[in-house]
N, C-alpha and C positions, 0 to 999 in steps of 0.2 A: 224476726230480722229479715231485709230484704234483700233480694239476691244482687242488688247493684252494692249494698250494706256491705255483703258478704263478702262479693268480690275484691271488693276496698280493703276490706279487712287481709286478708291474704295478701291483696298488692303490695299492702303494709309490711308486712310480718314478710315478707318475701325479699323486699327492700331492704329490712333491718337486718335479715341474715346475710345477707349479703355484704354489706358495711362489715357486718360482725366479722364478716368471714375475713376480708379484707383487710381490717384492724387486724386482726390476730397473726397475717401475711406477715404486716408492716411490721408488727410487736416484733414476730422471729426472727424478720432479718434484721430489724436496728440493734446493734453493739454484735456485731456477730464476730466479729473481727477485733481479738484483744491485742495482736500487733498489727501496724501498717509498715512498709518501707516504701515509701517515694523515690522511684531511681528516674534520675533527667539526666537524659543525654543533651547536654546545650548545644541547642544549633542542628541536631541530629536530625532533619529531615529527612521525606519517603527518601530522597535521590541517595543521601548520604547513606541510610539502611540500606539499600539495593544495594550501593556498590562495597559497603564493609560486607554484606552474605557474599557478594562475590569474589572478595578480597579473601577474605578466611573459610569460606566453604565452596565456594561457586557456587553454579547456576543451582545445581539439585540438591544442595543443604539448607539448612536453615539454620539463625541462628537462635541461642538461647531462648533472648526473648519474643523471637516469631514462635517458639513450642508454647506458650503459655497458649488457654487455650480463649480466652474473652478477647474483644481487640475495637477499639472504636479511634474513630476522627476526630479530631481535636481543632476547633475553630482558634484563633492566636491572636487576633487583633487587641491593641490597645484602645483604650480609652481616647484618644487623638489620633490616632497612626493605624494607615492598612497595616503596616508591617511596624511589627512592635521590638522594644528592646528588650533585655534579657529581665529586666526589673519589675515590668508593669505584669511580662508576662508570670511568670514565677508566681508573682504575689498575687495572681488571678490564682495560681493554684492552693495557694497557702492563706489566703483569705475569702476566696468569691467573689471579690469585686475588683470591677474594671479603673484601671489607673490611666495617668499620664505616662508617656514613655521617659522614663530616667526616675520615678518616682517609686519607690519601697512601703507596700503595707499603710497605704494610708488611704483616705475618703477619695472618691472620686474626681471630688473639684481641688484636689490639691495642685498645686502649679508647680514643676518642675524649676526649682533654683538653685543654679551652678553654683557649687561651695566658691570662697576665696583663700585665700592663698597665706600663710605662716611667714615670717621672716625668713625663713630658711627655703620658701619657695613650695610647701608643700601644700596640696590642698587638704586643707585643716577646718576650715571655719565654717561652721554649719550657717547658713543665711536662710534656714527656714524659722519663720513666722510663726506665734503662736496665733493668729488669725487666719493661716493659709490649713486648712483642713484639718482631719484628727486622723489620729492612729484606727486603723481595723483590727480585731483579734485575730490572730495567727492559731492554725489548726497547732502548733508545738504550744502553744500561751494555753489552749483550750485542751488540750491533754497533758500539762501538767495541773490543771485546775481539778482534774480530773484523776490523780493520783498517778499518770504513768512519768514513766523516764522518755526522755527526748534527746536525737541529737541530730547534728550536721555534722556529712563530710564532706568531702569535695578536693579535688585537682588545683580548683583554683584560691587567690586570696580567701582566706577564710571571710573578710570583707568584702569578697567580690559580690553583685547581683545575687545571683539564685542563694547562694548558702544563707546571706543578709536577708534574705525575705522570708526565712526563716524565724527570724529572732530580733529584726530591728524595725525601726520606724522610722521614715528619712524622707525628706522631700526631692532628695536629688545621692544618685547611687556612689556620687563620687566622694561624698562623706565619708573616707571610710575609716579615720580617726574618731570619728563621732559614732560609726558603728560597731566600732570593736568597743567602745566604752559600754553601750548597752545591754551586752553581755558579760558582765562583771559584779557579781550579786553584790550588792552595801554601795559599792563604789558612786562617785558621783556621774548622775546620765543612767545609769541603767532602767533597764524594763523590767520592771518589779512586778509585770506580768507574768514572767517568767518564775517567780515565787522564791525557790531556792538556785535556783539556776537550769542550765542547758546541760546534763549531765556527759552528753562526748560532744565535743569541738573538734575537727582536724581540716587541716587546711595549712595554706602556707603564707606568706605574707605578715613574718613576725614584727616586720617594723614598723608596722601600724600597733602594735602590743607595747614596745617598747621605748626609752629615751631616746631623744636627738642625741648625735655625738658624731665625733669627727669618723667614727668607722660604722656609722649606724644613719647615714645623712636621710634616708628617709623616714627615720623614725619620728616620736611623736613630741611635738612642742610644746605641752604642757608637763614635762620630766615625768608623767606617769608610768610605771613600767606593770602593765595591766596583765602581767604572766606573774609576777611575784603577790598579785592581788589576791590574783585565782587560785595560787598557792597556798596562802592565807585563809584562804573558803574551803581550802582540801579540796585542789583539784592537783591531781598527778599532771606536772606541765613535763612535755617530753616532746624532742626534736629530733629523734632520728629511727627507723626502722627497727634496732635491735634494746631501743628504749622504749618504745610503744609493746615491743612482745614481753617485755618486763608485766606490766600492769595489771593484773590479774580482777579488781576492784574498783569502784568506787569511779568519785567523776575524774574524766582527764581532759584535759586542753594538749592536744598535739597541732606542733606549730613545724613545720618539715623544710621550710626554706627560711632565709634571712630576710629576703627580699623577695616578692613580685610571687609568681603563682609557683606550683610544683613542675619539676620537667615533665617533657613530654614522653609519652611512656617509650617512644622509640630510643629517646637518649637516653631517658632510666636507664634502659635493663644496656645499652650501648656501656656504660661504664661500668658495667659488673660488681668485681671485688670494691672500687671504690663508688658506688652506691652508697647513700643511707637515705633513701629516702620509700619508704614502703608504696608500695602496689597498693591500686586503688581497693582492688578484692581482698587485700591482707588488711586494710584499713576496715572496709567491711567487716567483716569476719569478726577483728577486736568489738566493734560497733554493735553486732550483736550480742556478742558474748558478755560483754559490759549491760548492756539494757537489759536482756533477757533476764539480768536479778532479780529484776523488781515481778511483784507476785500478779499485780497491778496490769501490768502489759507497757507497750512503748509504741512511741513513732520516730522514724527512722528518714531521713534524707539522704542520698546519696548521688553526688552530682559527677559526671566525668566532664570536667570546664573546660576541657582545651580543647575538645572536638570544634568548639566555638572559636577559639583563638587561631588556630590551625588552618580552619574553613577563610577566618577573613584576609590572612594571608596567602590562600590561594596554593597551600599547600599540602595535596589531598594525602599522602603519605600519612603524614603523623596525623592526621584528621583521623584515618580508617584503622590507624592502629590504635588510639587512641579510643576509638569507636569499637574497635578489638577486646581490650581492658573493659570497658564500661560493661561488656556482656560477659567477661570472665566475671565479674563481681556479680553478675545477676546471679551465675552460674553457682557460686560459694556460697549466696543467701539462700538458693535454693536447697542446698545441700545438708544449711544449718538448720531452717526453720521446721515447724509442723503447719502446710496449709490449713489445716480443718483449724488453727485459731487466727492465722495471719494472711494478712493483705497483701501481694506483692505487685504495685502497679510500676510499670516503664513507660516513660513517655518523653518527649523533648519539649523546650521551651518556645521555641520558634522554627522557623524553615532557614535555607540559606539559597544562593542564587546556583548552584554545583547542580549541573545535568550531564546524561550517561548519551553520546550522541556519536550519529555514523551506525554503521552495521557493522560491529565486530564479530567473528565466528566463535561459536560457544569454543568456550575454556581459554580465550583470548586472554590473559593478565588483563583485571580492570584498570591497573596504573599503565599501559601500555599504549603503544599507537594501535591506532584501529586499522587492524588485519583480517585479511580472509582468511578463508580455512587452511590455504597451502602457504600463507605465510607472508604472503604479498602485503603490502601497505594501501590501503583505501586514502585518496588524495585530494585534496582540494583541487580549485580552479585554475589553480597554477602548478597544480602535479606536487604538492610538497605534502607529505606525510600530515596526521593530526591526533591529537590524543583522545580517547574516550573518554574522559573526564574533561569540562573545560565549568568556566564560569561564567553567568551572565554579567560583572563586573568586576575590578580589581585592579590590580597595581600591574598588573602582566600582559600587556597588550603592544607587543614593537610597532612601529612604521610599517617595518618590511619582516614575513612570517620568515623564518631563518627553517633550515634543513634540520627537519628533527631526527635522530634516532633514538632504540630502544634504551641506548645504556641513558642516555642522557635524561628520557623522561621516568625509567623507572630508577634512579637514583633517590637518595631519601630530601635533597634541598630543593628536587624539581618545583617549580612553579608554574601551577599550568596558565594558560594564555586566559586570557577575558576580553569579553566583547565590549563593552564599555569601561573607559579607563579612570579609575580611581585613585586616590592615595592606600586603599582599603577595599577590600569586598565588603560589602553588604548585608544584613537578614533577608531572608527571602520573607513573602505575604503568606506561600502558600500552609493549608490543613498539615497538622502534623499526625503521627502514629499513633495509638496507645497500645499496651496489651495488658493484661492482667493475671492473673491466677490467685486461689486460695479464700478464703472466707471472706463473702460478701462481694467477689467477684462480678458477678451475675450482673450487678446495676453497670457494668462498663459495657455500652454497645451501641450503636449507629453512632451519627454523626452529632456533640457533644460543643459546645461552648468550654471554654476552657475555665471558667469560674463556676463551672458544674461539676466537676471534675472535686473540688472543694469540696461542694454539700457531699457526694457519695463518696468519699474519705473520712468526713466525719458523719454521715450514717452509719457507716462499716465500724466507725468506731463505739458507735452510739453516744458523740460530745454533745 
């Protein structure tokens, strides 16, 4: 044999160990992770993280999910749009592919078409095409195929964007009579992807569930009452905080409002004894306790929506409390789970236009005006006081900046001022957060495409 023979030969053999070695990496870590939880703060950009640690911990704490210890950049763009909606983005997490903005779990070239409208004025009627693109498989569609239990919670409509890109397919997000139907196992419209069903549902928005009537006016125009359906399939349906702690089994549809999304966590817990609507972390909490049945494993979503609602109203109080809750919940999943089988990522769906500005002196209240260290107000060019929080757009821009004080900006209805004047604030363009912890962590790091974010969810899961 000759020594150039020889060398080759080794080169070979040195190659394929190599591969081997390799292969055998990938083997370990694909399925390493028999639960995921997906937690999305909506709308929760770096700005809005900075100011919720400094809202609930200050400068020198952290919170919850800044202790995990993985953490990467999350690029947000849609498929049309620098700055994407809450629909395209989401569903780049829950599919891998890049959408239209206003577009839910479907092909790329799908085109975004504004529902019409019901006699009663609601938007009811789905105006997509069966020519306009096809449905993508959703990571909950490919982990029930996969024998685990699945579910959505969320703050907001259970029809709203993120929870819907969960479990529907829609060419335009405003569908959302057409998307609670597809989560209704037999029914007519469902996603029979979905096998037997979506084992926990919660959210709020039950008038997309139920009949038109004169005390139900934005209920659904076809007389279906899609909560009596789910009942029928043996789903425990329950609306109120001390009928969700009932529930010990099996699947449940928790519906917590009549109408429109859940309140904001500062006017929750604001009505106390007359509350019934549960905490996003007690909703959590049930959410595992329910999934973790199955011998299988689960994947888990858990959305805090109003951080999103909050933001476009320009009203950073209930934004950073609201953003408060969303890391109490991270806090009780941690609390429940075993990392060495479970996934636990946090991330948000997009950025928003909310920046931290002026030199405020540490320990300054971030809802405050920006003061120095003895207490003095830092002033614009006309000597008039200004807040540390403001927006780069929105509803709150006067003619003439009016004399601000403390009481007035740290109040809970305060709305802080914007630089360009909208009916609405905006999504921002900018890279969002991630963090991670627990099995199969390790693949979360630099700077990531948010339909990447997808494949390494379901490697952790091994779909």
């Amino acid at each position: 044999m000759s020594k150039q023979m020889n060398t080759s030969i080794k080169h070979t053999l040195v190659c394929a160990a190599l591969f081997s070695a390799l292969g055998a990496t990938s083997q370990a870590q694909a399925g390493d992770a028999k639960n995921v939880i997906l937690f999305i703060g909506d709308g929760m950009g770096p700005t809005v993280l900075t100011a919720t640690r400094l809202f609930k911990v200050g400068e020198e704490g952290n919170l919850e999910m800044m202790k995990l210890p993985r953490s990467a950049r999350i690029k947000t763009f849609s498929n049309d749009a620098q700055t994407t909606d809450s629909a395209p983005s989401m569903a780049a997490y829950t599919t891998g592919v890049k959408m239209n903005n206003e577009v839910i779990a479907m092909s790329s070239d799908t085109k975004a078409v504004a529902p019409g409208k019901d006699v009663n004025g609601n938007k009811t009627v789905n105006n997509c095409s069966s020519d306009n693109g096809k449905p993508v498989p959703t990571i909950l569609e490919l982990a029930k195929a996969a024998g685990k239990s699945v579910g959505a919670v969320t703050t907001t409509e259970l029809t709203h964007a993120t929870p819907a890109a969960t479990y529907a397919h829609i060419c335009h997000r405003d569908a959302a009579y057409d998307i609670a139907a597809q989560a209704v196992p037999g029914g007519a419209g469902y996603n029979s992807a979905l096998k037997d069903g979506i084992d926990v549902l919660m959210g709020g928005g039950a008038n997309h569930w139920t009949p038109y009537s004169a005390s139900n006016k934005g209920g659904r125009n076809d007389n279906r009452n899609l909560t009596a359906e789910m009942k029928a399939q043996g789903y425990s349906y329950v609306t109120t905080q001390s009928e969700l702690a009932k529930v010990t089994s099996g699947k449940v549809l928790g519906l917590f409002s009549s109408k429109s999304h859940l309140d904001y966590e500062l006017d929750r817990v604001a009505k106390g004894a007359a509350n019934t609507q549960p905490s996003l972390s007690e909703m959590t909490a049930k959410a595992i306790d329910l999934l973790s049945k199955n011998s299988q494993g689960y994947f888990l979503m858990v959305e805090g929506g109003r951080i999103d609602h909050a933001l476009h109203g320009t009203n950073a109080k209930r934004s950073l409390t609201d953003a408060v809750a969303l890391d109490e919940a991270v806090k009780t999943a941690l609390g429940k789970v075993d990392l060495s089988n479970t996934l636990i990522v946090v991330t948000a769906d997009h950025d928003h236009t909310m920046t931290i500005n002026g030199y405020s002196a540490k320990g300054n209240p971030v809802l405050d005006l920006v003061k120095n260290g003895d207490g003095s107000t830092q002033n614009d060019v006309d000597g008039k006081p200004f807040t540390t929080l403001v927006f780069g757009n929105g509803p709150n821009r006067p003619d003439v900046r009016p004399v601000l004080t403390s009481d007035q900006v740290m109040a809970n209805d305060y709305l802080q001022e914007t630089g360009v004047k909208l009916t609405s604030e905006t999504h921002g363009g900018g890279d969002v957060m991630l963090f991670a912890d627990g099995a199969g962590s390790n693949r979360f790091k630099g700077t990531l495409d948010n339909t990447k974010v997808f494949g390494k969810l379901r490697e952790a899961l091994g779909l």
